[in-house]
FINU-383591 format. One record per residue: residue in three letters; residue number from 1; x, y, z of N, C-alpha, C in turn. Coordinates in steps of 0.2 Angstrom, whole numbers, plus 5000, padded with zeros to 4 digits. Example, Ala and Ser with C-alpha at 12.3 -4.5 7.8 and 13.67 -1.06 7.14 Angstrom:
REC,ALA,1,5066,4972,5039,5062,4978,5039,5066,4984,5039 $
REC,SER,2,5064,4989,5035,5068,4995,5036,5064,5000,5039 $
//
This chain:
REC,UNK,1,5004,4994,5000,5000,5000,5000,5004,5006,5000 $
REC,UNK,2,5002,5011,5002,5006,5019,4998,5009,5020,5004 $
REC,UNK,3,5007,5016,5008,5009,5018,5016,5018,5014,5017 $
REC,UNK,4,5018,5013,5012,5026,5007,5010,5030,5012,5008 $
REC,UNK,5,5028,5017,5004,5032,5018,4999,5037,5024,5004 $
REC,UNK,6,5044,5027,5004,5048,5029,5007,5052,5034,5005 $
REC,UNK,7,5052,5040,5005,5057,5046,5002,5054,5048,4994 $
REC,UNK,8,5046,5047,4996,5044,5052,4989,5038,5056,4993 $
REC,UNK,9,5036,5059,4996,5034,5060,4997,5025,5064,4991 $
REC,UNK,10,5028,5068,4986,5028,5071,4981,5021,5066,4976 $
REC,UNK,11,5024,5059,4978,5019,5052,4972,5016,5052,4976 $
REC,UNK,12,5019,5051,4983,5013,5048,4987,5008,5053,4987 $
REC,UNK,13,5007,5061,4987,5003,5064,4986,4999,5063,4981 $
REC,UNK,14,5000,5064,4978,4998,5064,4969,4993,5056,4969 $
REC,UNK,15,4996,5050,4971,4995,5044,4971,4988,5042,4974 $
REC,UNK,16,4990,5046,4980,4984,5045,4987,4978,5050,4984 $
REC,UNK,17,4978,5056,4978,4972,5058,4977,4969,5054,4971 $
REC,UNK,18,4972,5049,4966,4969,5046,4963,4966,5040,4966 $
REC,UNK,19,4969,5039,4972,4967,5033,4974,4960,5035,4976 $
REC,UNK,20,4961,5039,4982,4951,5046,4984,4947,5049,4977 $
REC,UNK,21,4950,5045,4972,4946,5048,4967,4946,5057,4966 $
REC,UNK,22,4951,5058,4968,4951,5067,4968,4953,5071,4962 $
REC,UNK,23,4956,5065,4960,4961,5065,4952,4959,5059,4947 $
REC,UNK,24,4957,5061,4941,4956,5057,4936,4961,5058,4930 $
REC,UNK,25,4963,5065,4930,4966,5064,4924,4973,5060,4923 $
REC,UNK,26,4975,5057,4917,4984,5051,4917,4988,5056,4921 $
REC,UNK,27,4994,5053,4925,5001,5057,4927,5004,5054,4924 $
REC,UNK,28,5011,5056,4923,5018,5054,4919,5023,5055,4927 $
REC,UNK,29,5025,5051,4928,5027,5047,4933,5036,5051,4932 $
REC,UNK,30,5040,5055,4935,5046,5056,4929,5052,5056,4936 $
REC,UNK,31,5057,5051,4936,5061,5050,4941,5066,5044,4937 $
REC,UNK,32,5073,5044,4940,5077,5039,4938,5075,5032,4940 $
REC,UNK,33,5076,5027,4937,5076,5022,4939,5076,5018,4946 $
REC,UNK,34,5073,5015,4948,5073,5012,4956,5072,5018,4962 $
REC,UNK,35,5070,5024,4962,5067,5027,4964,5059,5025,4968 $
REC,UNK,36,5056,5022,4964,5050,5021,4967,5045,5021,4963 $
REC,UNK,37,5043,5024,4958,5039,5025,4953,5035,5020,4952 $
REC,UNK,38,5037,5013,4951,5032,5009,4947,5033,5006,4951 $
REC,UNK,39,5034,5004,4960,5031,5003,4965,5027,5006,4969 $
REC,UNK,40,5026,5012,4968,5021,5018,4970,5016,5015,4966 $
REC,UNK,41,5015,5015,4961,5010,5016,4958,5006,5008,4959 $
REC,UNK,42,5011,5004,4957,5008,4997,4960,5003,4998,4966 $
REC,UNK,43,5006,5001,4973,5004,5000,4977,4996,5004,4979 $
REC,UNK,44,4998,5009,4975,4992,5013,4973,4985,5011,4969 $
REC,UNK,45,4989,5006,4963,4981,5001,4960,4979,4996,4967 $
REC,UNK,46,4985,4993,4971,4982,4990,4974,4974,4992,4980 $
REC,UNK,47,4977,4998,4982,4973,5000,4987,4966,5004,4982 $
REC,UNK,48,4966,5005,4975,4960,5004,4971,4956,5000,4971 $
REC,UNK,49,4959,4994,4970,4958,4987,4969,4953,4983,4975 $
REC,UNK,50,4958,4984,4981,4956,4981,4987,4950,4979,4989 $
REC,UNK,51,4948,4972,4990,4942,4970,4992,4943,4969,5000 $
REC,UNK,52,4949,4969,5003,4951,4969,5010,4953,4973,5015 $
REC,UNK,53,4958,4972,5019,4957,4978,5024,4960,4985,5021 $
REC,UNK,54,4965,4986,5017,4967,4989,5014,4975,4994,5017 $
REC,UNK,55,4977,4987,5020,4982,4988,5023,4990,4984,5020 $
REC,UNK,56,4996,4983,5024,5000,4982,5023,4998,4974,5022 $
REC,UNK,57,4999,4970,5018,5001,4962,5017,4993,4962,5018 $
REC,UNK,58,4989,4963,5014,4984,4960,5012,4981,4955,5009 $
REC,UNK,59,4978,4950,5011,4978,4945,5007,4972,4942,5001 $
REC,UNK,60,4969,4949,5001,4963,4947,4997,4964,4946,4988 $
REC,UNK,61,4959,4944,4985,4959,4939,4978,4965,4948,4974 $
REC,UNK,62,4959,4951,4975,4963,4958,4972,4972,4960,4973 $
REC,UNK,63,4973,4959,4978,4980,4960,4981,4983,4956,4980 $
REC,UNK,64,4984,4952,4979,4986,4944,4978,4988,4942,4971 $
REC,UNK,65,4981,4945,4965,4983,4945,4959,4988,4950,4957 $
REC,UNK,66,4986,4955,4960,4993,4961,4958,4999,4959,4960 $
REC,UNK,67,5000,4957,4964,5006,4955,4967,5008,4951,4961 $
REC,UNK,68,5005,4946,4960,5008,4942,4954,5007,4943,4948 $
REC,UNK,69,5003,4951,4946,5006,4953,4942,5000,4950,4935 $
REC,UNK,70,4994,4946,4938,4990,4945,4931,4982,4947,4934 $
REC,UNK,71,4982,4953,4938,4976,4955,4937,4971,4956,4932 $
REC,UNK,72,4965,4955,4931,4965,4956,4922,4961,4963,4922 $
REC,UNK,73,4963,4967,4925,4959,4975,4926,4966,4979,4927 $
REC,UNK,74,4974,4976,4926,4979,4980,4926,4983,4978,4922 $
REC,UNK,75,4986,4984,4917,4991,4983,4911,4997,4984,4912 $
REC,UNK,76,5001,4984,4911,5008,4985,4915,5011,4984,4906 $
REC,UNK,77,5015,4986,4904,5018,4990,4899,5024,4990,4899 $
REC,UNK,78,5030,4986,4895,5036,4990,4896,5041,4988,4891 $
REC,UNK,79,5045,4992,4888,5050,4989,4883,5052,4984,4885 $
REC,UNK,80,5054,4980,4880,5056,4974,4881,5065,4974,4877 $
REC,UNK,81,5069,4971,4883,5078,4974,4881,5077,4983,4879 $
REC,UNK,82,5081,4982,4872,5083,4987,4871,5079,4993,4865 $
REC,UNK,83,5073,4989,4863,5069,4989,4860,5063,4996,4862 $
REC,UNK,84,5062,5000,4858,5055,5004,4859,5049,5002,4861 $
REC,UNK,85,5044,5004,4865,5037,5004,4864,5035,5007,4856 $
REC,UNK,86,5033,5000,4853,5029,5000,4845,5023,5001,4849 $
REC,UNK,87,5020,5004,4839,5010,5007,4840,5009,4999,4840 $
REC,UNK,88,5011,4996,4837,5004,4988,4839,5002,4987,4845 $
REC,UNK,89,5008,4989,4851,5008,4986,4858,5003,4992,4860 $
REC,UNK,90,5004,5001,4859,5000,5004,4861,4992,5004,4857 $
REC,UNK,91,4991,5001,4852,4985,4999,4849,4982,4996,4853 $
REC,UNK,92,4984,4992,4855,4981,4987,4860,4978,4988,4869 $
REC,UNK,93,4984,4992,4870,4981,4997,4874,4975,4999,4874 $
REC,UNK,94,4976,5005,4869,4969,5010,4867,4965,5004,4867 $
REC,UNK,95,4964,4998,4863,4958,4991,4863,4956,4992,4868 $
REC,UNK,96,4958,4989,4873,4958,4987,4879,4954,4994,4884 $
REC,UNK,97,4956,4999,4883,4953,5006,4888,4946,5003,4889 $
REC,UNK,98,4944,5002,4883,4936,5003,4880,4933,4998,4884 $
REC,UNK,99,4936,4994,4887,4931,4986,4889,4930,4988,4895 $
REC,UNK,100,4922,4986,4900,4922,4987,4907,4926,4983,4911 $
REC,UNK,101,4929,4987,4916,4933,4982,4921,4928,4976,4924 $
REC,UNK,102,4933,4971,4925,4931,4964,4925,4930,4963,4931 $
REC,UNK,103,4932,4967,4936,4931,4964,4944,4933,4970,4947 $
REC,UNK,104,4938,4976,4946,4940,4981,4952,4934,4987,4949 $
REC,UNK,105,4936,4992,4951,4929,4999,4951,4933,5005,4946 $
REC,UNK,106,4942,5002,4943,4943,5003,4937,4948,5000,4932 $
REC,UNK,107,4950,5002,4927,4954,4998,4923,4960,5003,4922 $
REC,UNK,108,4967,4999,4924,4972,5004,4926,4977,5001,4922 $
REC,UNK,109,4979,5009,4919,4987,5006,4914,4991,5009,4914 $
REC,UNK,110,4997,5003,4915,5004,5007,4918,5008,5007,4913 $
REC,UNK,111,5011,5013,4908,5016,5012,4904,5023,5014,4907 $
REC,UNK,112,5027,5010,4908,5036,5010,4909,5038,5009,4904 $
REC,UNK,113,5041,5017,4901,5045,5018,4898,5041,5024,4890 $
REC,UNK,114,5039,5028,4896,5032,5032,4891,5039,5036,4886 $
REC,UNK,115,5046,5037,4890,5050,5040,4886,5052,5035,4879 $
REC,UNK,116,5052,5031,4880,5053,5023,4875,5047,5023,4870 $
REC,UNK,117,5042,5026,4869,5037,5025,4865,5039,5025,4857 $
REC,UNK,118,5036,5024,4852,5041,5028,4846,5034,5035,4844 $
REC,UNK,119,5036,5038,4840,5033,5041,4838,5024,5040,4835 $
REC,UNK,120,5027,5033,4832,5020,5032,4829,5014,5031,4837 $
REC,UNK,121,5019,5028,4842,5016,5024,4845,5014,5029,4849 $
REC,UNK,122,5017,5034,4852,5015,5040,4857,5008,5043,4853 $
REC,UNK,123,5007,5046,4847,5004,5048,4843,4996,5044,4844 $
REC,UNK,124,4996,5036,4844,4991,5033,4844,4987,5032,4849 $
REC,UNK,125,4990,5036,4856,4988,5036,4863,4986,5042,4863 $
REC,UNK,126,4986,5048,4859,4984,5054,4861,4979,5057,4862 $
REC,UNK,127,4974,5053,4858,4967,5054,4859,4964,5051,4867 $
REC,UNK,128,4967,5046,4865,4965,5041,4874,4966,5044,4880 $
REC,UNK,129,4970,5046,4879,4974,5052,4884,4970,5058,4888 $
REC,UNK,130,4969,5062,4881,4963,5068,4881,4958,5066,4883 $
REC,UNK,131,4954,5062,4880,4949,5060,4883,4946,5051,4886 $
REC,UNK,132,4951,5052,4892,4949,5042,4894,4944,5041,4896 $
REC,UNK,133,4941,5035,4894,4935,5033,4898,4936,5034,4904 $
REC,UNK,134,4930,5034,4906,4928,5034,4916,4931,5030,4918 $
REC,UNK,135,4929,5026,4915,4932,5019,4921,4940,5018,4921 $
REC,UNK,136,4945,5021,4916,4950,5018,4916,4956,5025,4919 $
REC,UNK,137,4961,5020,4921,4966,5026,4925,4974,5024,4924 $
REC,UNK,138,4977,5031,4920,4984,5029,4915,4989,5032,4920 $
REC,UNK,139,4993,5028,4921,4999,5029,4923,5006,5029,4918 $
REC,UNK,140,5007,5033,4918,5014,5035,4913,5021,5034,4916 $
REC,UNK,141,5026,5031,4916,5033,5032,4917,5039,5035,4914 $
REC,UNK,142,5042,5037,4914,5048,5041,4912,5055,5043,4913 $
REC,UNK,143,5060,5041,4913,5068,5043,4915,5068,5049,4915 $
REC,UNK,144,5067,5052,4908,5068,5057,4902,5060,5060,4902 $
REC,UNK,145,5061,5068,4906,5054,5068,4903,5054,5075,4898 $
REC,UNK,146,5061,5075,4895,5061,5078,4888,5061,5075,4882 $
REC,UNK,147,5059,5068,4886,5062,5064,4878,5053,5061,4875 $
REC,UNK,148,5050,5062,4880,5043,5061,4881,5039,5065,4876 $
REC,UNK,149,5036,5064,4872,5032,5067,4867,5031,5074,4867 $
REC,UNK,150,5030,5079,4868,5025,5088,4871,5018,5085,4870 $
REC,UNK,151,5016,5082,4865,5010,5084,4867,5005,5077,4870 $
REC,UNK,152,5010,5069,4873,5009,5068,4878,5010,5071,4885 $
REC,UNK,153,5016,5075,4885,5018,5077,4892,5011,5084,4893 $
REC,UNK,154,5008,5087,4887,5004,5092,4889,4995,5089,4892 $
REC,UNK,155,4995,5082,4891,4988,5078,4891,4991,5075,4899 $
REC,UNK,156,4996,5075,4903,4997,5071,4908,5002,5077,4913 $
REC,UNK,157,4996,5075,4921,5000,5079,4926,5007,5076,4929 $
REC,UNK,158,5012,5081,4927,5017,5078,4932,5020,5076,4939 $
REC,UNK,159,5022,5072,4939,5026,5069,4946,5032,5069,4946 $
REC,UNK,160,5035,5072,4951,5044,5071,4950,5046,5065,4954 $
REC,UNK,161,5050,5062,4954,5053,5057,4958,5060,5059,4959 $
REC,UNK,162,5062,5061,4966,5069,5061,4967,5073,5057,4969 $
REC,UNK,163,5077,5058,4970,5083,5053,4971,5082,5051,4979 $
REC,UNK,164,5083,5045,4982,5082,5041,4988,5087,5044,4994 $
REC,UNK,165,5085,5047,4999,5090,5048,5004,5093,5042,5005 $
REC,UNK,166,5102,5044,5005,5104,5038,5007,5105,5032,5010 $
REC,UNK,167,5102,5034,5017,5100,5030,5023,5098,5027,5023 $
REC,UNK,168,5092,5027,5016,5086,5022,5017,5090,5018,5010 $
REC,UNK,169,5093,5019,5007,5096,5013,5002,5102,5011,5005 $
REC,UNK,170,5104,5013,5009,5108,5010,5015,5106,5005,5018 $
REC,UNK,171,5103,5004,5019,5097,5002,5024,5094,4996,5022 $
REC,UNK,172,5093,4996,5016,5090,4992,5010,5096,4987,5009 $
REC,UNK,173,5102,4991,5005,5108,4985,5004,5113,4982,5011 $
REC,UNK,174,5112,4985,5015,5113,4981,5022,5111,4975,5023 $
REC,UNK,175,5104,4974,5019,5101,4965,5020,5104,4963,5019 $
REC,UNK,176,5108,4963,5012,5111,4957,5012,5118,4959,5009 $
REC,UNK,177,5121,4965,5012,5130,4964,5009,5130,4966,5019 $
REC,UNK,178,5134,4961,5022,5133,4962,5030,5141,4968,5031 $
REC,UNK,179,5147,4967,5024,5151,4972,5025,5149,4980,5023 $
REC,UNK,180,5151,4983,5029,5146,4991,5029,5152,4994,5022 $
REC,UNK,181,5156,4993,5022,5160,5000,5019,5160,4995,5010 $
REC,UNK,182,5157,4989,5010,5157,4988,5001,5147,4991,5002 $
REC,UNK,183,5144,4990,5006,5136,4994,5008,5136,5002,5004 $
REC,UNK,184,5141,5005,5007,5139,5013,5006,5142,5013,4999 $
REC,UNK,185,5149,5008,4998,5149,5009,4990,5143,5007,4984 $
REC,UNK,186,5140,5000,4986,5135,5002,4982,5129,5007,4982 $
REC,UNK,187,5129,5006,4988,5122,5014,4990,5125,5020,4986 $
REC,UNK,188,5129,5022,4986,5131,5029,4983,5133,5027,4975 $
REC,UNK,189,5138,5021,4973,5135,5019,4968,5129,5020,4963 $
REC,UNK,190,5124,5018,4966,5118,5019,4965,5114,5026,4963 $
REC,UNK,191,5118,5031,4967,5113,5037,4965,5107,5038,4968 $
REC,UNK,192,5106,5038,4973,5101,5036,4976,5093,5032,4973 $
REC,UNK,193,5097,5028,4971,5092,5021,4968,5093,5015,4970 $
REC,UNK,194,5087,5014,4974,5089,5005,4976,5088,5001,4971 $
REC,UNK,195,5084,5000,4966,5084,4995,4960,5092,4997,4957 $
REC,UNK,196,5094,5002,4955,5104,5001,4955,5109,4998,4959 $
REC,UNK,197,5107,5002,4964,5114,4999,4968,5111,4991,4969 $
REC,UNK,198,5106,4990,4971,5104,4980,4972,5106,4977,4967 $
REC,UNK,199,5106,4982,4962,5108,4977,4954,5115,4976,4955 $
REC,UNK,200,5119,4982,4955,5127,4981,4956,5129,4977,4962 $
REC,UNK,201,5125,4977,4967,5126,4971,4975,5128,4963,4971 $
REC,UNK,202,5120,4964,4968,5120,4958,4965,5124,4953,4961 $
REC,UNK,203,5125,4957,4955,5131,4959,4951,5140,4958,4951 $
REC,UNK,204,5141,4961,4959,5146,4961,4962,5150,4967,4956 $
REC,UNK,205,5148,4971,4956,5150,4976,4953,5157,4981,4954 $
REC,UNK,206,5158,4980,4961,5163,4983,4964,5172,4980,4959 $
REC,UNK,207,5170,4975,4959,5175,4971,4952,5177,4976,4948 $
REC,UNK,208,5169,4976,4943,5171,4981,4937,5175,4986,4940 $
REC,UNK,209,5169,4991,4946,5175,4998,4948,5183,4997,4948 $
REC,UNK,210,5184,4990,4951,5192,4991,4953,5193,4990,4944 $
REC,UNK,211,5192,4986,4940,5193,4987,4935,5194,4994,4931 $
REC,UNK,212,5190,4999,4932,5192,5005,4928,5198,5008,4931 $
REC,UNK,213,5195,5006,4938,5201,5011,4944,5210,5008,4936 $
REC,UNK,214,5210,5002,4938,5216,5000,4936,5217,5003,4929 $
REC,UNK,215,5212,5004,4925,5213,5005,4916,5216,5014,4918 $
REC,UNK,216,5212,5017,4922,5214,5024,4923,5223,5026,4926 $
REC,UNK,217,5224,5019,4932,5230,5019,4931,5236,5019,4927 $
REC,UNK,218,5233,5013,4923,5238,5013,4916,5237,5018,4912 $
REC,UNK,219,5235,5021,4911,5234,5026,4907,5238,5031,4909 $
REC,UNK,220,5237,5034,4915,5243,5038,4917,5248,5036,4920 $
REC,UNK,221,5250,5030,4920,5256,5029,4920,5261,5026,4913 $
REC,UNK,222,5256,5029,4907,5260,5030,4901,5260,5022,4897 $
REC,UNK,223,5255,5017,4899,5255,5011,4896,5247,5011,4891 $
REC,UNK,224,5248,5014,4887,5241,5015,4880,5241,5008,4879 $
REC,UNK,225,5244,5002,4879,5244,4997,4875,5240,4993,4879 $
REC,UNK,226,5241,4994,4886,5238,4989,4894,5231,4993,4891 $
REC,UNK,227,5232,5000,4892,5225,5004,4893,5217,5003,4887 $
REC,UNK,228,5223,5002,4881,5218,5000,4876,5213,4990,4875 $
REC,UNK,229,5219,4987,4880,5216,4979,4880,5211,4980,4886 $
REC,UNK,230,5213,4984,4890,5207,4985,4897,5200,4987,4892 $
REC,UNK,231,5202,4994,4890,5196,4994,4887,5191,4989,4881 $
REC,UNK,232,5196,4987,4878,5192,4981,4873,5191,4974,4877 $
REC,UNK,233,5192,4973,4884,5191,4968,4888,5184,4969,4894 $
REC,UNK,234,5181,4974,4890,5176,4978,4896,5169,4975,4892 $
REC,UNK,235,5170,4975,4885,5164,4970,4881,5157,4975,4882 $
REC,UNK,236,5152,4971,4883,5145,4975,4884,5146,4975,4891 $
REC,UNK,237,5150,4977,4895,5152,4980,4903,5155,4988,4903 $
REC,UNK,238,5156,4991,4894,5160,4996,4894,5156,5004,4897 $
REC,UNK,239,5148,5000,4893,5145,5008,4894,5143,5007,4903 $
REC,UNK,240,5145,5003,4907,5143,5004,4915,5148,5005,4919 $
REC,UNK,241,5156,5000,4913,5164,5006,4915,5162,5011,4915 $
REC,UNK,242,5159,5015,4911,5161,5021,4908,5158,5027,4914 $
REC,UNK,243,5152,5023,4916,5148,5027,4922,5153,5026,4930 $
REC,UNK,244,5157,5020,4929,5160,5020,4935,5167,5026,4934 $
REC,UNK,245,5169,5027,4928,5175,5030,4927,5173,5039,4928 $
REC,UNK,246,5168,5039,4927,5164,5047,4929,5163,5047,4936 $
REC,UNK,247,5161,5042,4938,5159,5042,4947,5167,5043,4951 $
REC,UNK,248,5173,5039,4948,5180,5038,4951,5182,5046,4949 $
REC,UNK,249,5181,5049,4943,5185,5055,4942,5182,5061,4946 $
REC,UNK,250,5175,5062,4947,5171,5068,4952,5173,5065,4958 $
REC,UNK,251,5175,5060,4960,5180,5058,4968,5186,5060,4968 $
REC,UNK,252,5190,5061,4960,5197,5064,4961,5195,5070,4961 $
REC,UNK,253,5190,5074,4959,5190,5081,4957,5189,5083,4965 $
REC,UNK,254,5184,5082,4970,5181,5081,4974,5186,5081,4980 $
REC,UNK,255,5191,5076,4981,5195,5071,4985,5197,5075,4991 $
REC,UNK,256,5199,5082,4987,5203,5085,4993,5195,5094,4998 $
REC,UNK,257,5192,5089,4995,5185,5096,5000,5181,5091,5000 $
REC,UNK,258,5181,5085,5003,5175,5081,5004,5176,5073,5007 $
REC,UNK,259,5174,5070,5012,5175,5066,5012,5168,5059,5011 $
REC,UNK,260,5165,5064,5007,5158,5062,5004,5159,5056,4998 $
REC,UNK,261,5164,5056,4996,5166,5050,4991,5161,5044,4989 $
REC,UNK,262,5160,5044,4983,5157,5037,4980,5161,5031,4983 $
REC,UNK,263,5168,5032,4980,5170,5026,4980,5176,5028,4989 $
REC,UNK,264,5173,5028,4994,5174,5027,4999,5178,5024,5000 $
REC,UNK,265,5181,5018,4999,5184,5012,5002,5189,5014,4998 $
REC,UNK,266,5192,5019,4992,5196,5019,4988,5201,5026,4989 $
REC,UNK,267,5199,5028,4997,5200,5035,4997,5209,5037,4998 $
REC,UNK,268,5210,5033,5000,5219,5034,4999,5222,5032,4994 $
REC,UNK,269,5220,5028,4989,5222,5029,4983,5218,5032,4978 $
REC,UNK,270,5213,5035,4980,5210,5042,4975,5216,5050,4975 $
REC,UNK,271,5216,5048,4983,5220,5056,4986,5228,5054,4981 $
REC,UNK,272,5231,5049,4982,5236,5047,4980,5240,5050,4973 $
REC,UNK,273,5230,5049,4966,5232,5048,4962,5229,5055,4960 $
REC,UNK,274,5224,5059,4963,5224,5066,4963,5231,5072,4962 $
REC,UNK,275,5237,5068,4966,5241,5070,4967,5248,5071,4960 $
REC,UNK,276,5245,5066,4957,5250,5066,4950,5247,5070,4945 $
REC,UNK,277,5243,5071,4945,5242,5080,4940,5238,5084,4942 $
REC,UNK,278,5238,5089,4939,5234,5094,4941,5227,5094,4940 $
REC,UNK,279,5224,5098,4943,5216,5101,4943,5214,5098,4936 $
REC,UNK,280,5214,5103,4933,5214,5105,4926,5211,5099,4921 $
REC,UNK,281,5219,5095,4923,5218,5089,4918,5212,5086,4921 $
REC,UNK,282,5212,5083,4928,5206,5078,4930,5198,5082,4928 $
REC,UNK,283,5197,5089,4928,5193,5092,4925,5191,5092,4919 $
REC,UNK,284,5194,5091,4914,5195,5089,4907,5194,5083,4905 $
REC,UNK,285,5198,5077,4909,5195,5072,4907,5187,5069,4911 $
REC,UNK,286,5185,5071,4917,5179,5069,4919,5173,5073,4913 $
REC,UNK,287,5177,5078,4910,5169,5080,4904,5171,5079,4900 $
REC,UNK,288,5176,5075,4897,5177,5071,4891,5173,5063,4892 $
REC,UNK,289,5175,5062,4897,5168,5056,4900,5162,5057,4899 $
REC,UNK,290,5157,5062,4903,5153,5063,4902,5150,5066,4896 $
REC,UNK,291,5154,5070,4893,5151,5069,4884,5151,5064,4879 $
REC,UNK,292,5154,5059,4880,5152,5052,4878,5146,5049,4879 $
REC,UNK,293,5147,5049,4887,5141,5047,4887,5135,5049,4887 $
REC,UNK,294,5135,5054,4887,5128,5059,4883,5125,5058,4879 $
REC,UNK,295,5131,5057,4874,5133,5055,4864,5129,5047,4864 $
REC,UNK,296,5130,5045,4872,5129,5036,4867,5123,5036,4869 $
REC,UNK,297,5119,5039,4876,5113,5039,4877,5109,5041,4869 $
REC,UNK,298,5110,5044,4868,5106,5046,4859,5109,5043,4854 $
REC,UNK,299,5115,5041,4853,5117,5039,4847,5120,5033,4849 $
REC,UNK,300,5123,5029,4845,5123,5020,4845,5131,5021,4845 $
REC,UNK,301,5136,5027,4845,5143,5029,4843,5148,5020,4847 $
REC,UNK,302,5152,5020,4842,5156,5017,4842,5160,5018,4851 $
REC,UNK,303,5157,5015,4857,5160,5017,4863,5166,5016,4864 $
REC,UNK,304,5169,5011,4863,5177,5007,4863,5181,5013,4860 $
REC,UNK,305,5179,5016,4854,5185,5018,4849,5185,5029,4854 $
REC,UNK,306,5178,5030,4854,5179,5037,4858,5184,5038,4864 $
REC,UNK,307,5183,5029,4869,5183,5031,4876,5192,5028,4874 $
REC,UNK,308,5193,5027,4871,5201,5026,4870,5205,5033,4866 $
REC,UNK,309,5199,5036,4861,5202,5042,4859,5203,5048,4864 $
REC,UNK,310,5201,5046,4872,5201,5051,4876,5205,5050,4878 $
REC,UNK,311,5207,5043,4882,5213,5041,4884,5220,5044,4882 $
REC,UNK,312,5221,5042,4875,5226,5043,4871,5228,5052,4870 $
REC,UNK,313,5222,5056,4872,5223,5063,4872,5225,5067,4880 $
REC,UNK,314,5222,5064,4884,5222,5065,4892,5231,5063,4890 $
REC,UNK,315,5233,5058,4890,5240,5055,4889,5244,5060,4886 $
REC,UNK,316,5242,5063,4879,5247,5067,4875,5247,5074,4878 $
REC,UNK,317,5241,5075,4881,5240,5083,4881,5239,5082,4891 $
REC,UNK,318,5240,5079,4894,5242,5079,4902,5250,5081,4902 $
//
């Protein structure tokens, strides 16, 4: 229930008025990943839904099927890999608005990944939008809410989702990493997202980290040849290198005014390596990272051959 949901305050507002029926019109859900978005809103159909007490661990038909994800009066939505939301999958949709709910008091449809749409297929929801049946209730999700249609984002109220107080994904990946100081690395890893940093828990991602830490190594220590095989040995692990090499270089920038560090447990060999060049350069190369990765979020760019042509310049021009 909505009463779960932890450090959004903002959805649970918005969530609790369409659940009292205060609010009918779609919201677009707009927050990073594992923030909480599309367990808020879960928990929101479910207190719609509810033929029970309408509390924590309820165990009625309604609560029970949402949980498992096949209520037939809730549509959940979402790209599949790499792949856009197609107009056939939102054709379908629209289908579907139109049927009277089968058992709850509405028909509720949740799209993850409303930035994911393609064009035809955002376009084909936009009547439906404007104007929804009664009976049904649209939830929209988002990373990206520029990336999001104008004139879906003008037909839906927004919701912001921010980023998770630490404590509480602290707290979370605690269950089950029982080592505190590999805990805050993936907690802050994470960005304040517990669906992230649990994924890198999982994952055992700290590995990869040491693995950039070491490519950054070589590289200014003058070995382009070591620096170019790490990179080609990073595989389809380069573009999440590539986020760990951004997170390792705002800790070199950072190293000597804050003991706030991502990578915590790396803090003497951060200070260490801050100390072989200057500002400037670590400043230069953290936004030559970061406009890569910008570049690959929109475009498909050759990543191996960019993040080697950065290396190879930091090198000639450090």
């Amino acid at each position: 229930m909505l009463t779960d949901v932890q450090g959004q305050e903002e959805g649970v507002l918005f969530l609790r008025r369409v659940v009292e029926e205060k609010l009918i019109s779609p919201l677009i859900l707009v927050g990073d990943e594992g923030t909480g978005r599309r367990f808020s809103t879960i928990q929101a159909v479910k207190e719609i839904f509810c033929t029970g007490t309408r509390e924590k661990g309820c165990v009625c038909v309604d609560c029970v099927q949402v949980d498992q994800n096949f209520h037939p009066d809730l549509t959940v939505l979402s790209p599949v890999e790499d792949k856009d939301i197609g107009v056939d999958l939102i054709r379908e949709v629209v289908s579907q608005s139109d049927n009277t709910p089968s058992m709850a008091p509405y028909r509720c449809f949740l799209i993850d990944g409303a930035d994911r749409m393609t064009t035809p297929a955002a376009n084909a929801l936009l009547k439906t939008l404007e104007e929804p049946p009664t009976s049904t209730r649209f939830f929209l999700l988002a990373e990206s809410y520029d990336r999001v249609l104008p004139t879906i984002r003008s037909r839906c109220g927004k919701v912001s989702y921010s980023a998770l107080p630490e404590n509480f994904v602290l707290s979370v990946i605690q269950q089950y990493e029982p080592d505190h100081a590999k805990a805050l690395v993936y907690t802050r890893m994470g960005e304040g997202s517990v669906g992230r940093a649990s994924r890198y828990w999982s994952a055992g991602r700290i590995g990869l980290r040491d693995r950039v830490f070491s490519l950054l190594q070589h590289t200014l220590g003058g070995d382009l040849s070591a620096s170019f095989s790490s990179v080609d040995g990073f595989g389809q692990d380069l573009s999440l290198g590539l986020l760990f090499l951004e997170q390792l270089l705002s800790d070199i920038v950072m190293v000597q005014h804050t003991s706030h560090l991502i990578n915590s447990d790396l803090e003497g060999e951060i200070s260490r390596l801050r100390e072989t060049r200057p500002l400037s350069l670590w400043v230069r190369l953290a936004g030559g990272v970061k406009a890569i990765r910008d570049r690959y979020r929109t475009t498909r760019i050759n990543l191996a051959f960019h993040v080697k042509t950065l290396l190879a310049q930091t090198l000639i021009t450090g």
